[in-house]
Every structure is written in structure tokens, then in C-alpha cells.
N, C-alpha and C positions, 0 to 999 in steps of 0.2 A: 653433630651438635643437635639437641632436643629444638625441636621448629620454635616450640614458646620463648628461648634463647633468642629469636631475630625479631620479636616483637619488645619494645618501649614499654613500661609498666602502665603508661598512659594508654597503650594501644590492647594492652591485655586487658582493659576495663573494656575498653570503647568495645572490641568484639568479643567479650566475655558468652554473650549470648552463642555465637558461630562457634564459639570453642568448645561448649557444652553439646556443641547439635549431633545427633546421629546421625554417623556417615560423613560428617562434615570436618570437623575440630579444627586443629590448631596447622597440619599440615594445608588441608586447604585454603586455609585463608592465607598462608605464606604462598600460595598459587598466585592469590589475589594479590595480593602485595608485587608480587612479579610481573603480573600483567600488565600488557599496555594495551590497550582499547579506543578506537576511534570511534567518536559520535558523530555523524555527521547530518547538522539539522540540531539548532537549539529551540525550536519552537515546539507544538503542542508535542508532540512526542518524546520530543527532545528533552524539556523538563522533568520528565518522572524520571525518564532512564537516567538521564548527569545525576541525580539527587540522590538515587539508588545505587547507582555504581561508587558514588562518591561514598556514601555510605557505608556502603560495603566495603569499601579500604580497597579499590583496586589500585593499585600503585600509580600509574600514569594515565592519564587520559587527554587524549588531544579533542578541542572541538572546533568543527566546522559549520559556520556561517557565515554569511555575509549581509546579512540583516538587522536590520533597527526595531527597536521597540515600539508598534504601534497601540492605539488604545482596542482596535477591535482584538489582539492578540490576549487582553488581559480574560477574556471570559473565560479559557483554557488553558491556557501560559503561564502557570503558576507562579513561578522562579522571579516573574518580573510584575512589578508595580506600578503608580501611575507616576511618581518620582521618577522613574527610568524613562519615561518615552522617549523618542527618538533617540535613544541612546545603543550601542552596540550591545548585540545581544549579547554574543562571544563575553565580552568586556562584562556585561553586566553578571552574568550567570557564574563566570572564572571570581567574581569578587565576594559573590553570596555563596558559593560551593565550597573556598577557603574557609569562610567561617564555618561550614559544616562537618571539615574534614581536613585541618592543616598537614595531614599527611601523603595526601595526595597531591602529586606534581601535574599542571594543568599546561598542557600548551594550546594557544590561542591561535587560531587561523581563521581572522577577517577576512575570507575570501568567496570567490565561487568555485569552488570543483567543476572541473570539466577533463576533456580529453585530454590537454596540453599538463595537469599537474597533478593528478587522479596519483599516478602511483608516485609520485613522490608520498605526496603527504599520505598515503595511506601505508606506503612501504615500510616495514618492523615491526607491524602490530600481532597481537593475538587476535584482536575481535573486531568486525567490521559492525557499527551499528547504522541501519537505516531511516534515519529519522524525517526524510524527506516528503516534497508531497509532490512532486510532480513524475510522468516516464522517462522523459530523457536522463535524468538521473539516475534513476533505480535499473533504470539496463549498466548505464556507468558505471554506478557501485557492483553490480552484479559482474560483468566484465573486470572491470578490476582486480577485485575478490578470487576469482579464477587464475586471473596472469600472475596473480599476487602468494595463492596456495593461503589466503584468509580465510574463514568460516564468516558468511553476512547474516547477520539477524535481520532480517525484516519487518516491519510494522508501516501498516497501514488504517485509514482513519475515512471514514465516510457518511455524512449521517449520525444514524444508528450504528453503524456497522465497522469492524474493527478484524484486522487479517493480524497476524502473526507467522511466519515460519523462518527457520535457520537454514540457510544456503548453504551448498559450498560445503559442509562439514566432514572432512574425508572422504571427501568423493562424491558426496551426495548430490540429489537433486540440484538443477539452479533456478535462480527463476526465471530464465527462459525454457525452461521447462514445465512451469508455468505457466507464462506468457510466452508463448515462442515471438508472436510481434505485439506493437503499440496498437491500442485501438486508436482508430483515426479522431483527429483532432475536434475537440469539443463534443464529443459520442460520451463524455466523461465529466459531468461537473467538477467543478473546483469545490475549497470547501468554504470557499467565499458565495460562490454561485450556488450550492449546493445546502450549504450548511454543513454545520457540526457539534453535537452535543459535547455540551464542555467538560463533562466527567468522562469521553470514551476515550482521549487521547491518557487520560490518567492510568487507565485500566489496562489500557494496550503497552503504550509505554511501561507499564510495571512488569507488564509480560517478557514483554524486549529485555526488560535489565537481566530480570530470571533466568531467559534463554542463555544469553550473554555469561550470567555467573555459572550455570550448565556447563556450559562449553570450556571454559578454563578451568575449573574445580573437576570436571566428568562423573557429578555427582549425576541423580536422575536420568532420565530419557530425556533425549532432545528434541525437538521439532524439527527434525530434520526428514526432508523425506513427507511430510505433512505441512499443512496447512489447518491453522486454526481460525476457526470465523465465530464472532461474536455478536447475536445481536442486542445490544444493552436495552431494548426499547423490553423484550420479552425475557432477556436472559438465558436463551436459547444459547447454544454453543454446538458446533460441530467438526469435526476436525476430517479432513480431504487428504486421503492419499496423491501426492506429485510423485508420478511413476516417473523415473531416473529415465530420458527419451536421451542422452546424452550428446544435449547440445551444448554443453560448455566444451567440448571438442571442438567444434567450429570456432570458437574464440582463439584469435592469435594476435588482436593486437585491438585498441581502443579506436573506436571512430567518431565521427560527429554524428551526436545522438541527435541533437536539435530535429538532424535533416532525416536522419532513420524514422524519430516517430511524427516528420510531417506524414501529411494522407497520400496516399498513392496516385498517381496519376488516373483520373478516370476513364474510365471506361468507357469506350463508344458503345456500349451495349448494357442493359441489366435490364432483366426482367420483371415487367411488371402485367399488375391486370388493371383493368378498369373497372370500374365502380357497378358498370353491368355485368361485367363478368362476373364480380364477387356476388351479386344481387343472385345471380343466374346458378352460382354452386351455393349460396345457402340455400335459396329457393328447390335447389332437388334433393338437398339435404346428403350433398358431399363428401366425402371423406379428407376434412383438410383442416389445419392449424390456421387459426386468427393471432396476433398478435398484435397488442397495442401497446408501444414501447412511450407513449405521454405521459405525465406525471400524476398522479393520483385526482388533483385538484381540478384536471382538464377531463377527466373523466366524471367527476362530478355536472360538470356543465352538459355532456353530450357523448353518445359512446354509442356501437356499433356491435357490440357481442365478444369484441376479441378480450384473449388471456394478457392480464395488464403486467410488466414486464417492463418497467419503467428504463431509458436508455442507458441511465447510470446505473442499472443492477445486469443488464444483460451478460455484462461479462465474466457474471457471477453465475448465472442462471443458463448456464448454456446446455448444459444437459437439460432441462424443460421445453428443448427446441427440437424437434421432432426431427428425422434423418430417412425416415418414411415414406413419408407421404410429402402432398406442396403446402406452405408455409407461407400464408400471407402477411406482409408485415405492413401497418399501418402507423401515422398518425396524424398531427394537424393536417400538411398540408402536402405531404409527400419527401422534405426534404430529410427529417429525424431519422426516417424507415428508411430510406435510401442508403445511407450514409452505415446504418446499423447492417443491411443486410450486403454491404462491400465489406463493413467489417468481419463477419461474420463468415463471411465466401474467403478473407484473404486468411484470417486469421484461424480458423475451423474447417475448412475447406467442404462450407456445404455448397450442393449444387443444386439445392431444391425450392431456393427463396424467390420470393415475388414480393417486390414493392406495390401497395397499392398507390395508383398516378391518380395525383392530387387528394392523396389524404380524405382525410372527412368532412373536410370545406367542400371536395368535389362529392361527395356522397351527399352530403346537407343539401347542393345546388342541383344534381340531376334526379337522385332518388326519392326521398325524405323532404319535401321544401318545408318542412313544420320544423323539422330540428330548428333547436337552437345552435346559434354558431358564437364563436366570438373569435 
């Protein structure tokens, strides 16, 4: 039977465009129409990709949340209004997605994913999508994805700054390949704490659906195996090979994530120097990395020479960390650098870092008493 036979005369208009496209037509969208694709995460990510995918006449989609409509969501959150507040996103998004697309069947899961129900609700999909913002989840999804034999889209949101890649896709890369661990707790703003520009989940998100219609059509190249990073502030873009280290072997069953990506037990020991010692290797003009992992604004106020490396980019930026020579890592008051360079020794396995003890409050108070501090 001719594929445009399984489409609705209504349905031949709506993707009249996708019928006409090169490479694309009439078989792939019957792909789409067969699919079924889980969203999981209706907020800033979440919105472009349901609107897209909906769009695009994928036949099923399920979405996962377990969240209310707040008003600080509306700056990015496009799907919902200030009519909606405190209203279920699931519910709100599954009611405005009908009118966009009465052809697509929507199932709603008001919940939270965790260990206890990951593979039900993700079990018989074609496409896993990431729309999350937190690590215990995204190892979840990622572990899941695996036991499951799913391909995961990924999308992530920060700032400026916006990641992309497909997991999982025949074999490929996962993100713990990637990430092999979480960085420790609070080493990572939120995007409450943090911030977030409210056109970058749009753009990321539209990436996500892309990947996603990629992956069931096998039209394009996928993201798989790569990582895409965007910075919307400059429009820069570059894309990161994730060598295949194959640790989705290691995965044979789901665990509690909560407790995986707490911080490690500390360490009776980590290296640090003191404010004389550092005084003592610039002063002979040493061969050694500074790092100031503070945030731009704190470096305005008062700064000590080091490479600024703000805490929420270091995870990004780890190649700029020298494997050489000694590596000192600085900032306010000793706790930031601390915390960054266990991360860094658990997660990277360097052996070369030193915290500097008591930050630049202690360099203002023994070396510099002119600095300004705050």
C-alpha cells in the first residue's frame, strides 16, 4: 500500500511540507506517525520539544512531570500562561498540544521518575527525551535508556549555555561517558540560582525535537557520539567528540540516584598551600596554574592574577586544567576551590591540585591588607 494511503486527507495537508522535503516524504512521516516518544520534563525544554514533536505528527507521546505552573516559569515556558498558574503542567501542556495536533495520542504522567518506576513508564518507546534539570535524573534516564535498548536525546540549559547530544543510539556513547560521576553537590548552580536566558531553552529544545525526528526517520547525522555546545551570548557553537569508554556495560540495574550524586565522603587529607607559599611561587616566578573558580562579579571587586573558571563552567572547561605541572585553585574563602578540586581528583582523576587555605579573605588578611574584601 502507497504510505500517503495511511495518512487522512486532513493529515496530507498538515504535512504537506515533510512530503515534499528531500530525503524525507511521505514514508518518513508514516515512521513518525508510528512512533512513540517519551518527554520527560514539561518545562523550559520541555515546551519546544512537545510543540515540535507534536507538530511533527509523531503518533504517541507520553509526558512526564510532576510539576505546577509557577509565574517565574513564564519567562522561558512558553506552552503556559499566567491563566495556568499553579496548574499541572502535564494537564496544561496535553490540553494546548490537542489543539495543535488532534492527531497525536498524549498520555499524561503526573508524577516523579525515579528508580521504583523509570522502566515502566519508559518501557515501548522509540525515543527517550531529556528534558530535565537536575543529575540524579539524567544518570536515571541514562541507566534506563540502556536496560531499556532506547536512544536518549539529551538537552541541557545553563546561563548562556546550552549542550545537546543523543545517547545510547546503537551502541553508542552514554552519558556516563560523558560524565562518568556527578559533580558534588552545589559545585553547580541551578537555573534559579544561576540563571537562565529565556530564548536558550527554545533553541536547545528545538535541537532535542530535531535529534529525536533524526533518530526515528534515520534521515541526517545524529548527535550521537558528540556533544553540541552553544553559546547564545556569542553564537559560537562547537561540537565534542564523547569517545565510546563503555561504561553502559557497567549498568545492570537502576539505583538510588539521590544518594549516587550526594558528595563523597571527605577526605582526611587534600592538599593545599598557604597564601605564603603562593606569594613565595609567584614571587620566583614559578611554573604553575592559578585558578579562580569565583564568579565574574567577585572578581570585579578583588582578584589575585588567577585563570577565572567560574565553578559552574569547570565541568565544561576541564581540558583548560593543566595535568603538568601544580594547579592552584582559589576562591573566596577556601570552601568553592575545595570542593571543586575533590571534584575534580574524583571525577578526572587529577593528582596535581592544591586548594589554596582560606581563599582571598586569607591573602587580603596576611599578604595585601589594602585589598578590598567583601
Amino acid at each position: 500500500m502507497n504510505e500517503v494511503n495511511q495518512f487522512s486527507k486532513e493529515e496530507c495537508e498538515r504535512y504537506s511540507r515533510h512530503f515534499v522535503l528531500p530525503n524525507f516524504g511521505e514514508a518518513e512521516q508514516l515512521k513518525l506517525k508510528r512512533a512513540k516518544v517519551v518527554v520527560v520534563g514539561a518545562g523550559g525544554l520541555g515546551c519546544p520539544v512537545l510543540q515540535y514533536l507534536t507538530a511533527a505528527g509523531i503518533g504517541t507521546i507520553s509526558i512526564i512531570d510532576h510539576d505546577v505552573v509557577s509565574l517565574s516559569n513564564l519567562q522561558r515556558q512558553i506552552l503556559y500562561g499566567v491563566d495556568d498558574l499553579n496548574q499541572s503542567k502535564v494537564k496544561v501542556a496535553t490540553s494546548k498540544l490537542k489543539r495543535l495536533n488532534p492527531n497525536v495520542t498524549f498520555n499524561i504522567q503526573q508524577t516523579k521518575i525515579d528508580s521504583s518506576n523509570a522502566l515502566t513508564l519508559l518501557n515501548g518507546f522509540d525515543v527517550i527525551v531529556d528534558c530535565t534539570d537536575n543529575f540524579p535524573t539524567r544518570y536515571l534516564l541514562n541507566d534506563a535508556s540502556v536496560l531499556l535498548h532506547i536512544p536518549l536525546v539529551y538537552g541541557s540549559i545553563f546561563r548562556y549555555e546550552g549542550q545537546v547530544a543523543v545517547f545510547n543510539l546503537n551502541g553508542s556513547a552514554t552519558y556516563r561517558d560523558l560524565y562518568p560521576l556527578p559533580p558534588l553537590p552545589d559545585s553547580v548552580p541551578s537555573c534559579e540560582e544561576g540563571g537562565v536566558l529565556g530564548v536558550l531553552p527554545g533553541i536547545i529544545g528545538s535541537i532535542q525535537a530535531n535529534e529525536a525526528i533524526k533518530a526515528i526517520t534515520g534521515i541526517g547525522t545524529a548527535l550521537s557520539g558528540k556533544l553540541l555546545v552553544l553559546d547564545a551570548a556569542s553564537m559560537e557553537t562547537q561540537i565534542i567528540q564523547i569517545p565510546n569508554k563503555n561504561q553502559s556495560k557497567k549498568i545492570f540495574d537502576l539505583i538510588d540516584y539521590d544518594d549516587f550524586c550526594k558528595a563523597p565522603k571527605k577526605s582526611t587529607f587534600m592538599k593545599e598551600v598557604t597564601v605564603q607559599e603562593l606569594k613565595a611561587l609567584k614571587d620566583s616566578n614559578a611554573n604553575f596554574q592559578l585558578i579562580d573558580v569565583r564568579e565574574p562579579h567577585e572578581v570585579d571587586i578583588c582578584e589575585i592574577g588567577g585563570e577565572l573558571i567560574p565553578q559552574g563552567e569547570i565541568p565544561h572547561n576541564v581540558d583548560k586544567i593543566a595535568k603538568d605541572k601544580q594547579v592552584i585553585i582559589h576562591c573566596r574563602s577556601g570552601a568553592r576551590s575545595g570542593n571543586m578540586v575533590k571534584w575534580l581528583e574524583t571525577n578526572h582523576g587529577f593528582t596535581n591540585l592544591y586548594n589554596l587555605k582560606g581563599g582571598i579573605l586569607a591573602w587580603a588578611k596576611e599578604i595585601d591588607t589594602s585589598m578590598p574584601t567583601y
